[in-house]
C-alpha positions as CSV (number, residue, x, y, z in Angstrom):
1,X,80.6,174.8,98.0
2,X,77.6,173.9,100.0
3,X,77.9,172.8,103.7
4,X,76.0,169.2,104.3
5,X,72.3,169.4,106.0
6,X,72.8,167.9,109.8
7,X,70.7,165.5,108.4
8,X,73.2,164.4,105.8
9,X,75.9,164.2,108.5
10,X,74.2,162.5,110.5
11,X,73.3,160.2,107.9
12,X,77.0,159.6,106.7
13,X,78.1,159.2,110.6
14,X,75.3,156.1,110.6
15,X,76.8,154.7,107.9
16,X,80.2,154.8,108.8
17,X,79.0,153.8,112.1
18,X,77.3,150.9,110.7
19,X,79.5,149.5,108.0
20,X,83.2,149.6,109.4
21,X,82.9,147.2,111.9
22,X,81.1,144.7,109.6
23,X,83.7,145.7,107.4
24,X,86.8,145.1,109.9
25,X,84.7,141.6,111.2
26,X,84.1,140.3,107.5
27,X,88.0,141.2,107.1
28,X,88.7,138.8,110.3
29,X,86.7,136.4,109.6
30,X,88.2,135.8,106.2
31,X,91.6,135.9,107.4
32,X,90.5,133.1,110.1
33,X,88.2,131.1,108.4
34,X,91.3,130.8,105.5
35,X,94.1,130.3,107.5
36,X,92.0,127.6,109.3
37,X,90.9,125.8,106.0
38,X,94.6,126.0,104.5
39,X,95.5,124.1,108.0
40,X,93.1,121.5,107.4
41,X,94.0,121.1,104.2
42,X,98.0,120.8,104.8
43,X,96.6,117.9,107.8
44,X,94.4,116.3,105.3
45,X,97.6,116.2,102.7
46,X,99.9,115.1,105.3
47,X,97.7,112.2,106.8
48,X,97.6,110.8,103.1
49,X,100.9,110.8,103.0
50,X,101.7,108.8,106.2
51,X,98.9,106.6,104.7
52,X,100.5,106.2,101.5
53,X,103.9,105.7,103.0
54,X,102.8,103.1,105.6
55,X,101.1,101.2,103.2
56,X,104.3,101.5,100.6
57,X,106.2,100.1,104.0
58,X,103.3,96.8,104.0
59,X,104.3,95.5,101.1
60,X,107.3,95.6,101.3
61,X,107.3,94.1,104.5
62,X,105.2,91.5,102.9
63,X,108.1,90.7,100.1
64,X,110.8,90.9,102.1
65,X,108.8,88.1,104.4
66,X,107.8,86.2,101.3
67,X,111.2,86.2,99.5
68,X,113.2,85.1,103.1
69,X,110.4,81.8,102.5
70,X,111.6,81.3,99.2
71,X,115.1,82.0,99.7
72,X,115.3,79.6,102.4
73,X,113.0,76.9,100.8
74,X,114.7,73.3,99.6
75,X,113.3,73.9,96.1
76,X,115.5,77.0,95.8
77,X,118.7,75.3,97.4
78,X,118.4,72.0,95.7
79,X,117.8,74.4,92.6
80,X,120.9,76.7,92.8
81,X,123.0,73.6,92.5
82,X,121.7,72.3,89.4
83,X,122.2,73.8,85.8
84,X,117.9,73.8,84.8
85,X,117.4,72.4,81.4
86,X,114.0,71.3,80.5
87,X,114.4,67.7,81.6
88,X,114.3,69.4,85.0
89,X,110.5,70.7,84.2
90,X,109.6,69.1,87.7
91,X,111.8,71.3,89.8
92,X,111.2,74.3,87.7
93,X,107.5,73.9,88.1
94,X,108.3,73.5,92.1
95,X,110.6,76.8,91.6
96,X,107.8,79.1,90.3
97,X,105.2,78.3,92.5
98,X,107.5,79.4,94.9
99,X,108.4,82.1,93.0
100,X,104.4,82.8,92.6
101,X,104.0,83.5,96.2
102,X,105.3,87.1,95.7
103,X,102.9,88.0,93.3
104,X,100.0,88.2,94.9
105,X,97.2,91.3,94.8
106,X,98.1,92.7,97.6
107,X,101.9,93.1,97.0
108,X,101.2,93.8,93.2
109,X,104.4,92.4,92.3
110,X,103.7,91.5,89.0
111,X,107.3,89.9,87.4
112,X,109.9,88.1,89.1
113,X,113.5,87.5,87.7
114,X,115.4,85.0,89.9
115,X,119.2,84.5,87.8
116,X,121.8,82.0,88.8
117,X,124.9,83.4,87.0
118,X,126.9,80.0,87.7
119,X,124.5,78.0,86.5
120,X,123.8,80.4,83.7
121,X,120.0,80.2,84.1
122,X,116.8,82.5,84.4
123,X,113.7,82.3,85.7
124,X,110.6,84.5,85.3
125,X,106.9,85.0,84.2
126,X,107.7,84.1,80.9
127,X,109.8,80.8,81.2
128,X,113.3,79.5,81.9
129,X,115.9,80.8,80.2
130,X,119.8,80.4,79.7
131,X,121.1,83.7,81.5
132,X,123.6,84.9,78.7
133,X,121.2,84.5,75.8
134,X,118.3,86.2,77.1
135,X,117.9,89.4,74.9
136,X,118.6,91.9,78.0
137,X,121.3,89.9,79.7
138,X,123.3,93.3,79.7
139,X,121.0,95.6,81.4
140,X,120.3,92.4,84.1
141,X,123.9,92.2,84.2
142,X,124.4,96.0,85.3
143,X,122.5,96.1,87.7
144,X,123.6,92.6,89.7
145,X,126.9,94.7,89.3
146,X,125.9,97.6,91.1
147,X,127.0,98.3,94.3
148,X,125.2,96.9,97.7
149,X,124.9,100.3,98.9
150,X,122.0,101.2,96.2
151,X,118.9,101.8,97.9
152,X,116.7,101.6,94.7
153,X,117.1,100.9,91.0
């Protein structure tokens, strides 16, 4: 086997000399520069999730503001005493556009089921109905039955 020229190791010492370090820096600055955008990223993720979440607390701030109104309104109190029929189209009208003050754009509540089980009667988008004939009276029933300690349903 032939020994290398001085030239040639002089040569491959250059080259080495040369390319390791912009090898080791590229090597670092691609372990930085991804760990850094990963960061971002995870901030950027989180920050839309505080968004999301504060926004998810509005409206419901907004409903729980808007239904206190309409639970305490006269409409709903003289309402809850009386057994609706449709000769009582004048305090039914009164009722919904109480009712309609929930469903506005920026709450995008879009149905709202108000049900006095003494007076058998139910209200929502659709019209007034008596409580026990309405075709999912069991499934509304279950879940006025659940306990107060459910967060959601």
């Amino acid at each position: 086997m032939r020994s290398l020229s001085f030239l040639s190791k002089m040569t491959l010492f250059g080259f080495l000399l040369s390319t390791l370090p912009v090898i080791f820096i590229g090597a670092f600055a691609y372990m930085t520069s991804s760990n850094e955008i990963q960061k971002n990223v995870n901030d950027g993720k989180l920050a839309l999730i505080k968004q999301i979440n504060s926004n998810v607390e509005q409206k419901l701030i907004t409903v729980n503001h808007t239904l206190n109104q309409v639970i305490n309104s006269t409409v709903l109190r003289k309402a809850l005493g009386t057994p609706l029929s449709v000769n009582d189209f004048a305090l039914y009208d009164d009722l919904r556009k109480e009712i309609r003050h929930m469903q506005s754009f920026d709450t995008r509540v879009e149905d709202v089921i108000l049900i006095n089980q003494q007076q058998n009667w139910m209200i929502k988008n659709s019209g007034l109905y008596r409580f026990d004939e309405y075709a999912f009276h069991d499934k509304l029933e279950s879940l006025i039955e659940m306990p107060e300690t459910t967060q959601w349903s």
